[in-house]
Backbone as CSV, one residue per row, in Angstrom:
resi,resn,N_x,N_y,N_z,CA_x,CA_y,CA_z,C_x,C_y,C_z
1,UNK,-34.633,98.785,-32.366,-35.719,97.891,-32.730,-36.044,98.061,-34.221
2,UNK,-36.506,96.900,-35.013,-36.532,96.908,-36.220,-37.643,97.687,-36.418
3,UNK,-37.901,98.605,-37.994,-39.624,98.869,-37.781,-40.064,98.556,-39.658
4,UNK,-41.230,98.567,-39.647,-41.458,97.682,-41.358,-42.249,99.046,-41.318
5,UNK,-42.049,99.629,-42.919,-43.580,100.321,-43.105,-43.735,99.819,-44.476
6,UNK,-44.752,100.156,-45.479,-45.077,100.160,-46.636,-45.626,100.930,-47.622
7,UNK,-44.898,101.146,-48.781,-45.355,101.919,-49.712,-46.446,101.331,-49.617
8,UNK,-47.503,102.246,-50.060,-48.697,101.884,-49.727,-49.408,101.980,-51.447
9,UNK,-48.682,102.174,-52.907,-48.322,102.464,-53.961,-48.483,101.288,-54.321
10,UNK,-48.768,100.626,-55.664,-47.803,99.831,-56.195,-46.665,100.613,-56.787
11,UNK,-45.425,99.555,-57.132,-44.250,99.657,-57.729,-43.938,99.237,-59.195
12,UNK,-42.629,99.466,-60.082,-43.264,99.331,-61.012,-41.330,98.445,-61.184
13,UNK,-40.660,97.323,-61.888,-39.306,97.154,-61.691,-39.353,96.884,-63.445
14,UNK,-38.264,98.157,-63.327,-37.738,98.555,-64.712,-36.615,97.968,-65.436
15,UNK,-36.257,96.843,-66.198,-35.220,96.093,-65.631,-34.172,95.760,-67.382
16,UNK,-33.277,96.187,-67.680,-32.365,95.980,-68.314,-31.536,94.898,-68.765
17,UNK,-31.188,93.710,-69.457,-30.732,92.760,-69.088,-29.291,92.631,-70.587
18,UNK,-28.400,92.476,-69.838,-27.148,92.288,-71.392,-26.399,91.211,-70.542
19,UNK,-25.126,90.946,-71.350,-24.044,90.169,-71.054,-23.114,90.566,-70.397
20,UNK,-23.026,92.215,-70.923,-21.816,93.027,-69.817,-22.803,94.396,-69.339
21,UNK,-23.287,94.055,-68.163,-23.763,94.811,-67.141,-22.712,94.721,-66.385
22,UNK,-22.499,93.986,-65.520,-20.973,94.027,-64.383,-20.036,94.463,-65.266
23,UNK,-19.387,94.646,-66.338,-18.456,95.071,-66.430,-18.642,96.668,-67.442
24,UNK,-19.418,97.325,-66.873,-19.879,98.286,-68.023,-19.936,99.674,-67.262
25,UNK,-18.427,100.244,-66.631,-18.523,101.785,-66.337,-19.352,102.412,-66.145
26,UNK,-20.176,103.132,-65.071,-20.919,104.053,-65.649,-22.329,103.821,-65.903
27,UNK,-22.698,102.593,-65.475,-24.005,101.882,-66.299,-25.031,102.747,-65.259
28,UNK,-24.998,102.790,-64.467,-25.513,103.329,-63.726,-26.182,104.341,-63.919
29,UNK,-25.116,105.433,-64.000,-25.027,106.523,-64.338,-25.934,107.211,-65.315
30,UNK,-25.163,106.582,-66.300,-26.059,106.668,-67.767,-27.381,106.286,-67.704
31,UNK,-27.809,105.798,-67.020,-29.275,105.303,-67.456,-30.083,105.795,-65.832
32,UNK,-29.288,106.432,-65.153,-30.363,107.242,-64.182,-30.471,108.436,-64.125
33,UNK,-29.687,108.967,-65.368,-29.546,110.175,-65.541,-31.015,111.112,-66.330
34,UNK,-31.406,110.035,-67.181,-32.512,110.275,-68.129,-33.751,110.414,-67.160
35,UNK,-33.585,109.252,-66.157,-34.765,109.549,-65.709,-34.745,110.283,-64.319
36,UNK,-33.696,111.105,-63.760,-34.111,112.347,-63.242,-34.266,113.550,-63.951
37,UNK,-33.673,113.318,-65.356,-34.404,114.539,-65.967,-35.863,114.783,-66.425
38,UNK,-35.795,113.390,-66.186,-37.933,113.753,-66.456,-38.721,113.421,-65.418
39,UNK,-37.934,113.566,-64.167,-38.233,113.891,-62.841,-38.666,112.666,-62.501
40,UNK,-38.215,111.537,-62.318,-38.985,110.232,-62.017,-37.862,109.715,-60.585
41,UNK,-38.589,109.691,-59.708,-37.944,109.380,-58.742,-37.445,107.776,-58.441
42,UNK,-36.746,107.628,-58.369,-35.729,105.705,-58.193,-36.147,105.509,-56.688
43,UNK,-36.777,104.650,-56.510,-36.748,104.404,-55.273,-35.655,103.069,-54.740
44,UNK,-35.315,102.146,-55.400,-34.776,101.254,-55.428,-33.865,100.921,-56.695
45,UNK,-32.842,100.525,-56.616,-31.789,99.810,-57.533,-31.418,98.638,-57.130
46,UNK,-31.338,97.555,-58.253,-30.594,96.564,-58.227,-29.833,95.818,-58.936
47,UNK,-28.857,95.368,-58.405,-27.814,95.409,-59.664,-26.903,94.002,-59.497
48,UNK,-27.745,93.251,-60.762,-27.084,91.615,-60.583,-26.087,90.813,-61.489
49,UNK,-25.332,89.932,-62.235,-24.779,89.511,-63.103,-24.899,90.230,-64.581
50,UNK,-26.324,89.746,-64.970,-26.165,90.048,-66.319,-27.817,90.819,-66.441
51,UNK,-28.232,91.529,-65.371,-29.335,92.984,-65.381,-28.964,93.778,-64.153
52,UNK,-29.826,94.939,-64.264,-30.077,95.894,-63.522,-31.009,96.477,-63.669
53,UNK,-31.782,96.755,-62.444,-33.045,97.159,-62.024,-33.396,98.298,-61.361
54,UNK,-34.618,99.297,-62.338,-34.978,100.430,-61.103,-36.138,100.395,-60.825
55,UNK,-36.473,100.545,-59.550,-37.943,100.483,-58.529,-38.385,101.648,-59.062
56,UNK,-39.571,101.812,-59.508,-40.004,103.461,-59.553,-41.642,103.483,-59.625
57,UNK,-42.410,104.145,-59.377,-43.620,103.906,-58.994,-44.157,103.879,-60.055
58,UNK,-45.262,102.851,-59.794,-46.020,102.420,-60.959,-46.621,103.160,-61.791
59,UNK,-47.098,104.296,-61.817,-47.736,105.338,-62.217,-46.390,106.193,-63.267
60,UNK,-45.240,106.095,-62.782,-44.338,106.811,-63.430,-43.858,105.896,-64.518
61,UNK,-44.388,104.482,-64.569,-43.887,103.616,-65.535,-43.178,104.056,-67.257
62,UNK,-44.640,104.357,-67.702,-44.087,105.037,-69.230,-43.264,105.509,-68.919
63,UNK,-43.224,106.586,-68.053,-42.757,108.198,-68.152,-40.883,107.390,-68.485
64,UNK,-40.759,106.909,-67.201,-39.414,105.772,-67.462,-39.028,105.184,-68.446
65,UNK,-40.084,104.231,-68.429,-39.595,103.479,-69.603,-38.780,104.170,-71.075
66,UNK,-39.303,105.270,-71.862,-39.785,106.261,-72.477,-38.355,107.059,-72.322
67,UNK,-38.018,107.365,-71.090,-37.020,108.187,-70.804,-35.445,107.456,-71.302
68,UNK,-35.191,106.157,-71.375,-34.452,105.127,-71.264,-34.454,104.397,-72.588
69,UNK,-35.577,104.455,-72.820,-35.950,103.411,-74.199,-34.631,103.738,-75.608
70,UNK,-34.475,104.740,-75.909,-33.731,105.044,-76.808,-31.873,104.389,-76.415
71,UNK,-31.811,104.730,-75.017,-30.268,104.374,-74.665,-30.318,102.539,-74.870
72,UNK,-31.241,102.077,-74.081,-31.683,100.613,-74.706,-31.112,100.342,-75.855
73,UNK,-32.157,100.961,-76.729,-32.029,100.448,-77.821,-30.382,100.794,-78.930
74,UNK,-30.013,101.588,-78.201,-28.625,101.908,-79.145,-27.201,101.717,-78.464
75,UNK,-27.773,100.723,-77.465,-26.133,100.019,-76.537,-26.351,98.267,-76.778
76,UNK,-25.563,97.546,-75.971,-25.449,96.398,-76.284,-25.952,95.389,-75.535
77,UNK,-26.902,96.105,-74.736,-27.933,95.241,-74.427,-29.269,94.533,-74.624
78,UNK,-29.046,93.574,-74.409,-30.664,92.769,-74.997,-31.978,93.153,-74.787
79,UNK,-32.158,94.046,-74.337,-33.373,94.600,-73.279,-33.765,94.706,-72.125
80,UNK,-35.352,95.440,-72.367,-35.256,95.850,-71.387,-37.050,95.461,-70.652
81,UNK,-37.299,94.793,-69.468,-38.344,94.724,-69.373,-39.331,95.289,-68.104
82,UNK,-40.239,95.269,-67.939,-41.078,95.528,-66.711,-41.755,94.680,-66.037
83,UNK,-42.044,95.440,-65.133,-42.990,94.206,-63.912,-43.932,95.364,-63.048
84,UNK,-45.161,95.091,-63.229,-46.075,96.198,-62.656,-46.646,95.331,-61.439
85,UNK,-47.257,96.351,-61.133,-48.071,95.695,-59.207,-47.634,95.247,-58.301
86,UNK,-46.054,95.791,-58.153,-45.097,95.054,-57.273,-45.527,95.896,-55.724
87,UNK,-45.531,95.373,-54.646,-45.594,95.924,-53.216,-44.092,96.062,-52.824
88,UNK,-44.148,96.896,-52.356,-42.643,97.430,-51.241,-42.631,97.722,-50.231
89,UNK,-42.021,97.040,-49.352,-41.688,96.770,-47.787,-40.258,97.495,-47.721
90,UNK,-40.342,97.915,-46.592,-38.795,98.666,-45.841,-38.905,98.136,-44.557
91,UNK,-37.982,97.174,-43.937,-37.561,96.869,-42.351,-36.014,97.653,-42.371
92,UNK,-36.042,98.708,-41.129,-35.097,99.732,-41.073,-34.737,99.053,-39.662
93,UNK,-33.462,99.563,-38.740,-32.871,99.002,-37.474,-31.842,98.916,-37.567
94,UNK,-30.867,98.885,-36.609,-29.616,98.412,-36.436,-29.363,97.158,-36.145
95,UNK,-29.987,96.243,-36.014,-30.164,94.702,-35.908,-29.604,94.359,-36.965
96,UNK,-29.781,94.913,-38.499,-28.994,94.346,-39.350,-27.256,94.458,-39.256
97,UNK,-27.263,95.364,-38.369,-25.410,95.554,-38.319,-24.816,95.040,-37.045
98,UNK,-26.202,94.588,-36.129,-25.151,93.840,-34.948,-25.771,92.228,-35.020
99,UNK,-27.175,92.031,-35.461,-27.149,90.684,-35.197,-27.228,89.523,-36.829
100,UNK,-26.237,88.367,-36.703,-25.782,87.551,-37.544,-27.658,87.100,-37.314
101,UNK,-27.853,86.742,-38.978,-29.003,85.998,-39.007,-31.061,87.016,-39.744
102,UNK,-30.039,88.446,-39.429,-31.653,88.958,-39.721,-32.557,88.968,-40.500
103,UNK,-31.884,88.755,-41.772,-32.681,88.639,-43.056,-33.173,87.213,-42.902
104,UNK,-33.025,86.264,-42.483,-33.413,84.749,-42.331,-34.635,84.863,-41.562
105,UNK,-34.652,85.597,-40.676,-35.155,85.786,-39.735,-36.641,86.908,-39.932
106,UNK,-36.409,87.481,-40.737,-37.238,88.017,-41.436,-38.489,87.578,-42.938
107,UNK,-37.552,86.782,-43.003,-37.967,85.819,-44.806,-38.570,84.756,-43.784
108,UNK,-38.101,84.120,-42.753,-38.738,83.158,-42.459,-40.615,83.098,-42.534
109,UNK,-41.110,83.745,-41.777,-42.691,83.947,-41.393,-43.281,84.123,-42.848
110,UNK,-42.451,85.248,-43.539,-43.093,85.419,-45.445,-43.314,83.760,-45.768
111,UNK,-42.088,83.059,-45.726,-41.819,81.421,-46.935,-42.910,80.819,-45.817
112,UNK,-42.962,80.603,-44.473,-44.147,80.179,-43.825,-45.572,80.714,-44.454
113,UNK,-45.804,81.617,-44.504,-47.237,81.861,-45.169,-47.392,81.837,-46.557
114,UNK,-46.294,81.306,-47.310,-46.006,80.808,-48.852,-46.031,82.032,-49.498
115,UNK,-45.195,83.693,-49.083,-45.019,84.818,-49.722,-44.495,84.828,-50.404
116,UNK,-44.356,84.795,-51.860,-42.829,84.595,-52.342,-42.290,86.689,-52.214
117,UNK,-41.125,86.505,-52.115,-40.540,87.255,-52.187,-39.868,87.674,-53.565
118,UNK,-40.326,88.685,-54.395,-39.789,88.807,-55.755,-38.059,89.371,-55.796
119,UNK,-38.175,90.290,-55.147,-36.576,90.873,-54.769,-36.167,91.385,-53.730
120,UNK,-35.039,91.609,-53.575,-34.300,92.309,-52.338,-33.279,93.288,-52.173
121,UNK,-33.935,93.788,-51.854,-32.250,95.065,-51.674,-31.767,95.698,-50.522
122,UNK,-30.782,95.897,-50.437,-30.431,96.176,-48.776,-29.139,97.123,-48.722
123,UNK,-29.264,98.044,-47.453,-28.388,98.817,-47.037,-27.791,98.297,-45.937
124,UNK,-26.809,99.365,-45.495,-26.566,99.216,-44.229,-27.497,98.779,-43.202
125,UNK,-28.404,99.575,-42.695,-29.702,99.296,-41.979,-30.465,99.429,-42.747
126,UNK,-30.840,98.689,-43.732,-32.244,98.506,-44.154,-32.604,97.523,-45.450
127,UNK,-33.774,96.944,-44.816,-33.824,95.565,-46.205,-34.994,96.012,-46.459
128,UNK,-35.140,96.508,-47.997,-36.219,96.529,-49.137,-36.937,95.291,-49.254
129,UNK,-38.034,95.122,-49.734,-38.131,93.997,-49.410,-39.503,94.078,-50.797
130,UNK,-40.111,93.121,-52.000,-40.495,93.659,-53.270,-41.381,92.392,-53.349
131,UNK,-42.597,91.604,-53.164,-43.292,91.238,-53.392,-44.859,91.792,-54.051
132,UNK,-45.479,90.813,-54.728,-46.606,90.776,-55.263,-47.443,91.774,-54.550
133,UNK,-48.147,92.900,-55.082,-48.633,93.990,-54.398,-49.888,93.852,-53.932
134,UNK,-50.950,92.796,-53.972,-51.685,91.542,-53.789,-51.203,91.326,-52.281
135,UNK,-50.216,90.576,-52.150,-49.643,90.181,-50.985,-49.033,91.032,-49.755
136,UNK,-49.140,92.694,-50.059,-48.056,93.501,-49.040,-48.968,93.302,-48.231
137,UNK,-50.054,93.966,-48.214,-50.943,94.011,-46.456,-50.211,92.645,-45.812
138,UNK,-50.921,91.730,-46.476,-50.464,90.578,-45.454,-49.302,90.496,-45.264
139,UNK,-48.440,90.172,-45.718,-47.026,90.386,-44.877,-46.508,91.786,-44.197
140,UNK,-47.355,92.831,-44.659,-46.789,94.002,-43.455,-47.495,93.295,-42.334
141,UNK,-48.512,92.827,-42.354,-49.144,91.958,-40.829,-48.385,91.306,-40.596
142,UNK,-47.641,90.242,-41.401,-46.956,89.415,-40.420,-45.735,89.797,-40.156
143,UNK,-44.980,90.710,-40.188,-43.933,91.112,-40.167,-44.086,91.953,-38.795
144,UNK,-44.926,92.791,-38.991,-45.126,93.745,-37.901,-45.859,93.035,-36.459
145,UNK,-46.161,91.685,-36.552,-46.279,90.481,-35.929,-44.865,90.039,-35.180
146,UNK,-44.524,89.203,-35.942,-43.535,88.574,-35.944,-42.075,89.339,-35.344
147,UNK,-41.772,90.333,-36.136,-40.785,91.183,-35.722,-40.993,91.793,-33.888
148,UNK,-41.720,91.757,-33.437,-41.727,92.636,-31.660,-42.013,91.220,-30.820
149,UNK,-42.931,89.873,-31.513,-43.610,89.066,-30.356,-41.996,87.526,-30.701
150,UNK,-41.311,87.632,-31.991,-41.112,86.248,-32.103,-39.127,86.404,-32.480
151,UNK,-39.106,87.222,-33.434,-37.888,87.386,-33.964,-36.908,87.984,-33.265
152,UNK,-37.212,88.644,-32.050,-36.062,89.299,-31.356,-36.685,89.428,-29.765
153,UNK,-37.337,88.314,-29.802,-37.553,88.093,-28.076,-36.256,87.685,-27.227
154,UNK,-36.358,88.681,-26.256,-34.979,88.484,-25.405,-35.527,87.720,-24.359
155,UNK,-34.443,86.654,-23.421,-34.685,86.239,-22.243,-34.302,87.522,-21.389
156,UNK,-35.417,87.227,-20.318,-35.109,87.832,-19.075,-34.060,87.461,-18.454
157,UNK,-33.502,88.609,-17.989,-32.329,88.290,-17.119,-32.412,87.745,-15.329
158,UNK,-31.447,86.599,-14.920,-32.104,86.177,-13.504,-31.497,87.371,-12.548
């Protein structure tokens, strides 16, 4: 069975943006390296065309930013920006690995109550889930709704 909880935090998305991110060895690496040395914990990564993004709690913002700022500025990327007051959702389960459809199925009830959803990230079993930190209560309600009474109601068997 699926289960949602929520940082109960805001979040803070730390976000990098060049031309060669996908093709850049190591990018990773290099730039999460700084900030476990100044002890800042990643809760989330994401990693798209032409940025890459780390989740890290809002409170640790500077400390990040700060930690990174110098590699920024002396590689070949365009920058680097932030986004504060973000909410974070986790729906964990094995539903994502046996049933076709879950993330739809999940986003649905959010785009019904006009949530926007800022980002997404996902594992094996588990979809991150990064909206307006304003908005988490209510969608941990409707999720934690929705998910046991609507999204995975089974028929009885005759």
């Amino acid at each position: 069975m699926l289960t949602v909880k929520r940082y109960k935090r805001p979040v803070a998305c730390v976000s990098i943006e060049g031309e060669k991110v996908r093709m850049t060895p190591g990018l990773l690496a290099r730039f999460s390296k700084p900030l476990a040395d100044k002890g800042v914990n990643i809760y989330a990564i994401s990693h798209g065309e032409y940025s890459f993004s780390f989740f890290v709690d809002e409170a640790e913002t500077e400390k990040a930013t700060l930690a990174i700022s110098d590699l920024v500025a002396k590689s070949a990327y365009e920058g680097m920006s932030i986004r504060r007051n973000i909410g974070m959702l986790t729906v964990t389960g094995p539903e994502f690995i046996n049933r076709p459809g879950t993330f739809k199925k999940i986003l649905d009830p959010l785009a019904k109550d006009k949530l926007n959803v800022l980002q997404i990230t996902s594992s094996y079993d588990s979809l991150l889930l990064f909206l307006d930190f304003k908005n988490l209560e209510k969608a941990f309600s409707i999720l934690n709704k929705e998910i046991p009474e609507k999204i995975f109601k089974t028929k009885k068997k005759k």
